[in-house]
C-alpha positions as CSV (number, residue, x, y, z in Angstrom):
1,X,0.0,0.0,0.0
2,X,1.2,3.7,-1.1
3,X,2.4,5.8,2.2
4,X,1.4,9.1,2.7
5,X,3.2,11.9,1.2
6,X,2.2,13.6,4.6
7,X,3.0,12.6,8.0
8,X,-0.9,14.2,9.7
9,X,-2.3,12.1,7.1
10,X,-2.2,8.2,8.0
11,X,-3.7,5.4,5.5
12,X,-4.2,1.9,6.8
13,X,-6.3,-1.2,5.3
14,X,-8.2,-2.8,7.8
15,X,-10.7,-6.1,6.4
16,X,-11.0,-4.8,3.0
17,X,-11.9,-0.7,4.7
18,X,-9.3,1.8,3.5
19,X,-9.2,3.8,6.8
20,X,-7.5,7.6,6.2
21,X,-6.8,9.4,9.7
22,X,-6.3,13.1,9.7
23,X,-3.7,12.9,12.4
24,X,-3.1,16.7,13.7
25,X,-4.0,16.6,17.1
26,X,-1.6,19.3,18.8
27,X,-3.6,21.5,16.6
28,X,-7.2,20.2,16.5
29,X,-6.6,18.5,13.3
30,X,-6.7,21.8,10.9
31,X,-5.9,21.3,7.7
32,X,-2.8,22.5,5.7
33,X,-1.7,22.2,2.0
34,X,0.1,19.0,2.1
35,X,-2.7,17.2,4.4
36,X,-5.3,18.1,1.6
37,X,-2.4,16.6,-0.9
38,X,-2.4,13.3,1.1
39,X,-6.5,13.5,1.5
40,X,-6.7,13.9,-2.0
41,X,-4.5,11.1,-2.9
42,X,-5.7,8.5,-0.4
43,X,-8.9,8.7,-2.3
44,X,-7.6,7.8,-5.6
45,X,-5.4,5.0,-4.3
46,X,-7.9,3.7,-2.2
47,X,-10.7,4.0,-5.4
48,X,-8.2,1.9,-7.4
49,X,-7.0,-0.1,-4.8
50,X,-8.4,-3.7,-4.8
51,X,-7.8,-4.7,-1.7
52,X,-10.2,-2.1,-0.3
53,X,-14.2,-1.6,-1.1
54,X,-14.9,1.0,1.3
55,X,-13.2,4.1,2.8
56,X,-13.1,5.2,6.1
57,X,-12.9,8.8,7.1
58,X,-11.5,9.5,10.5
59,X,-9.8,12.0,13.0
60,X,-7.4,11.8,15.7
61,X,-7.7,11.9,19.5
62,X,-11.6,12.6,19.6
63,X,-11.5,15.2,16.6
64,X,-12.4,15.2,13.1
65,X,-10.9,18.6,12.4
66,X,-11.3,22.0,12.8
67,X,-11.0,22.9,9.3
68,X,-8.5,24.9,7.6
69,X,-5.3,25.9,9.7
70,X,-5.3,29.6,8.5
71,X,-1.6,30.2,8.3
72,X,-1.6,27.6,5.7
73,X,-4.4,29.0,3.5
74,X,-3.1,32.4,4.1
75,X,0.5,31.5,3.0
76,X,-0.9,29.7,-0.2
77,X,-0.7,31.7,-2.9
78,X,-1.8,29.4,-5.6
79,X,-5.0,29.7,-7.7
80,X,-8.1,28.5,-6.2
81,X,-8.4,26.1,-8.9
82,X,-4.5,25.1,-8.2
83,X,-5.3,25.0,-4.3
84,X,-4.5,21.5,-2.8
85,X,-7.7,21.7,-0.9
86,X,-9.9,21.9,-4.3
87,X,-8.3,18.7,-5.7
88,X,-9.5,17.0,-2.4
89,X,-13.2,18.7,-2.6
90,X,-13.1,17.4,-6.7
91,X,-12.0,13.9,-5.0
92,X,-14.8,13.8,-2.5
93,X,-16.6,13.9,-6.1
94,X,-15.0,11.5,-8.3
95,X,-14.8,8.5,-5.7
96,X,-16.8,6.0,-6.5
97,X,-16.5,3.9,-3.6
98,X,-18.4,4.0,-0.9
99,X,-17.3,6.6,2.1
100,X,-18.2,6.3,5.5
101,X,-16.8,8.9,8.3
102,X,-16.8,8.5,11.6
103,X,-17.2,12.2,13.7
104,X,-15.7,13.4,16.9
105,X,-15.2,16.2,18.8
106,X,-14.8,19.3,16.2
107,X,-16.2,19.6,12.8
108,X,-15.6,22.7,11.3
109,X,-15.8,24.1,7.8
110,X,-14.6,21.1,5.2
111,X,-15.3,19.1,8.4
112,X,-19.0,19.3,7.9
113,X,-19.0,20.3,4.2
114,X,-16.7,17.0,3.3
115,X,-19.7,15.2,4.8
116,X,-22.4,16.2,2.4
117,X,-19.9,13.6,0.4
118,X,-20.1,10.8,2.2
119,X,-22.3,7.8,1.9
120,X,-22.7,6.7,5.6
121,X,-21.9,9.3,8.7
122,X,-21.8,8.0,12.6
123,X,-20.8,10.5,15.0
124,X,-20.3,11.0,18.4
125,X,-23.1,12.6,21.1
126,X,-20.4,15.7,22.2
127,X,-19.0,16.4,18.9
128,X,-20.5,19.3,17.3
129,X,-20.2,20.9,13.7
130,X,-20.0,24.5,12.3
131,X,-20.3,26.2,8.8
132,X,-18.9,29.2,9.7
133,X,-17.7,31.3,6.5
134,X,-19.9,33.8,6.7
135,X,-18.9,34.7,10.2
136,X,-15.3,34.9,8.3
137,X,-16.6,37.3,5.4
138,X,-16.7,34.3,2.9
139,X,-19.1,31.7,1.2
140,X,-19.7,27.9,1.1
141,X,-17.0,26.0,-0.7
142,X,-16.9,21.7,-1.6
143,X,-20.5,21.7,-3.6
144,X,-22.1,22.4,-0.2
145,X,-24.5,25.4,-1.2
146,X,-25.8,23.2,-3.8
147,X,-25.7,19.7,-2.2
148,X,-27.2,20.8,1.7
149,X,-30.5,22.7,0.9
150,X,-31.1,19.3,-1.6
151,X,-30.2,17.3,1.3
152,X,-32.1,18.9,4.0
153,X,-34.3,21.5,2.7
154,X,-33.6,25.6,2.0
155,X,-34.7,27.0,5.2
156,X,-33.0,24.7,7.5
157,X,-29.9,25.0,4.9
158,X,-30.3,28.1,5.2
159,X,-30.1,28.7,9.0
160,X,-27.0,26.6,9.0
161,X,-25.1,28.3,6.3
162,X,-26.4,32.3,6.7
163,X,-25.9,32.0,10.3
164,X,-22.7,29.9,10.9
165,X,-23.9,29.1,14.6
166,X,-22.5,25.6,15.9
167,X,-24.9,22.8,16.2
168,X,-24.6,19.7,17.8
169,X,-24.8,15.9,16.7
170,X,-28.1,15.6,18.2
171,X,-29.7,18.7,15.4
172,X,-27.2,17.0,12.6
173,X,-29.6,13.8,12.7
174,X,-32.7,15.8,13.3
175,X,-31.6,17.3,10.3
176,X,-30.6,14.4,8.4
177,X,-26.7,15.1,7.7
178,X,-25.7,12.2,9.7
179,X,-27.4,8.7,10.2
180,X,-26.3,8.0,13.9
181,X,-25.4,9.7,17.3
182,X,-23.4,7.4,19.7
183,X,-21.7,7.5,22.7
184,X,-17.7,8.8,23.0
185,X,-16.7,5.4,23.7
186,X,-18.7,4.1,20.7
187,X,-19.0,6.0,17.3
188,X,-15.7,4.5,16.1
189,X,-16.1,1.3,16.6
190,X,-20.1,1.9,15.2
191,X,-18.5,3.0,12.2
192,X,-15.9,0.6,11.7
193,X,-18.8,-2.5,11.7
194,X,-20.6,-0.5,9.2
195,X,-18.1,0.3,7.1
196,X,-16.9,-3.2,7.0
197,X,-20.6,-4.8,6.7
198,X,-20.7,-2.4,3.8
199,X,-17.1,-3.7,2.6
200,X,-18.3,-7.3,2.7
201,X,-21.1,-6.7,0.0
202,X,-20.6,-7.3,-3.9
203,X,-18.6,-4.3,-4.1
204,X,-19.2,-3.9,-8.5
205,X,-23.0,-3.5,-7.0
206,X,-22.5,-1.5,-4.1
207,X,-20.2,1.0,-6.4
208,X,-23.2,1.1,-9.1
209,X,-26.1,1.9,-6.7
210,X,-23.7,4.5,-5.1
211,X,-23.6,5.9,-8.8
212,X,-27.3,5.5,-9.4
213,X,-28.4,7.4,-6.0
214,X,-25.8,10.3,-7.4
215,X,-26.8,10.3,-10.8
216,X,-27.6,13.9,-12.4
217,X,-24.3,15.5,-10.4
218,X,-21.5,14.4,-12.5
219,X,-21.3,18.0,-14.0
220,X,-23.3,19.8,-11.3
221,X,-21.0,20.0,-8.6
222,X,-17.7,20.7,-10.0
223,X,-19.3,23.2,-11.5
224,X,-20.7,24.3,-8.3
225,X,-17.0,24.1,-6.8
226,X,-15.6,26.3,-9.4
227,X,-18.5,29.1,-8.8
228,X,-17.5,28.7,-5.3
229,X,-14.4,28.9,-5.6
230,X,-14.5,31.8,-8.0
231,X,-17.0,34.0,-5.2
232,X,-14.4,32.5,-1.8
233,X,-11.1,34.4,-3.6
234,X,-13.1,37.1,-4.5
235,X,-14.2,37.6,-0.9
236,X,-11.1,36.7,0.6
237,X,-9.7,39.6,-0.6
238,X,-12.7,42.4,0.9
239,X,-11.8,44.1,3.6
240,X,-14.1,42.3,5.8
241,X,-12.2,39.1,5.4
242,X,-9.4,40.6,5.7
243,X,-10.2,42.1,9.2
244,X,-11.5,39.0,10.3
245,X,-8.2,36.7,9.5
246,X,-5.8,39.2,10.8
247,X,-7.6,39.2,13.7
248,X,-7.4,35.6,14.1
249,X,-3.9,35.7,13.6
250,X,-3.0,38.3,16.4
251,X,-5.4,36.4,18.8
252,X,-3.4,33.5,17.7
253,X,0.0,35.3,18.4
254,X,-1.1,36.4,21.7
255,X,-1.8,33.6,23.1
């Protein structure tokens, strides 16, 4: 099996699940360019591995992640098309096996909108989640302003992604964005039996219902990412997002 090009990024093969562990946790698991490198890649080589027919999304020490680490994303001076973190929202996407995560702790940003990805979400009763780019002078990014109000419904889409308040496991399910709430000591282990139930079905079947229930978004959301995309540099660079990350980065400093 292929190594990870980077070391917060661990891949592992565990009866025929391709488990990929974001593996950050003096920093709550944010995300920098290199981890969304590994991401990205640990999707493709598990989608054309054979040993594996399901993937396993995962975090470290009781966190999924709380989304981009902003020195990263501010020192990235790349397109937003060339960004490292766009080639893992268009591999979210592309993958056409199955992807089940399993939630903990934070779930921030592409922590939640990676989700609207997945096939099968378990999460953990204290974790909570938080779309919060409007509270940072910016917009929805990974396909998530098309594929959330289609998955829950406009107003409730709405509240979540206008506002950017936190919301806990218990509203996700309400809400339909994940299909279990277990305890701590639990959700992995949930997750992992699910995953490799799922793993132990004809996987050529399994990969073309996956396809059928998606069917009508192969052009639909990259496009969607690249409109996103287009609107998140342009507001990156307002003065309100500006204010907002330097900010960050002196509360940062202080501390």
């Amino acid at each position: 099996m292929n190594q990870s090009l980077d070391s917060n990024i661990r891949y592992s093969i565990e009866n025929k699940v391709f488990i990929i562990e974001i593996h950050r946790p003096e920093k709550k698991n944010a995300l920098l360019p290199g981890m969304y490198r590994a991401l990205a890649e640990g999707l493709r080589i598990a989608d054309n591995s054979e040993e594996a027919n399901v993937i396993l999304i995962k975090g470290a020490d009781d966190c999924f992640t709380s989304g981009n680490d902003v020195n990263g994303f501010v020192g990235d001076g790349a397109t937003s098309e060339d960004r490292p973190s766009t080639a893992f929202m268009h591999a979210l996407n592309d993958t056409q096996k199955p992807i089940v995560a399993a939630v903990s702790g934070l779930a921030i940003g592409i922590g939640t909108t990676m989700l609207f990805h997945c096939d099968l979400i378990y999460a953990s009763e204290d974790c909570f989640f938080q779309l919060p780019f409007t509270r940072l002078g910016l917009c929805p990014e990974a396909g998530s302003s098309y594929l959330l109000p289609r998955q829950i419904g406009y107003l409730r889409a709405a509240e979540l992604m206008l506002l950017g308040d936190r919301f806990t496991a218990v509203k996700a399910k309400e809400y339909g964005i994940v299909n279990e709430v277990l305890p701590q000591s639990e959700y992995l282990q949930f997750a992992k039996s699910k995953a490799e139930e799922l793993a132990a079905l004809p996987s050529q079947s399994v990969q073309a219902s996956k396809k059928l229930l998606k069917s009508g978004r192969d052009k639909i959301i990259p496009e969607t990412i690249t409109d996103e995309l287009k609107e998140f540099s342009r507001l990156l660079k307002t003065p309100d997002a500006r204010a907002i990350v330097q900010s960050f980065l002196d509360r940062k400093k202080a501390g």
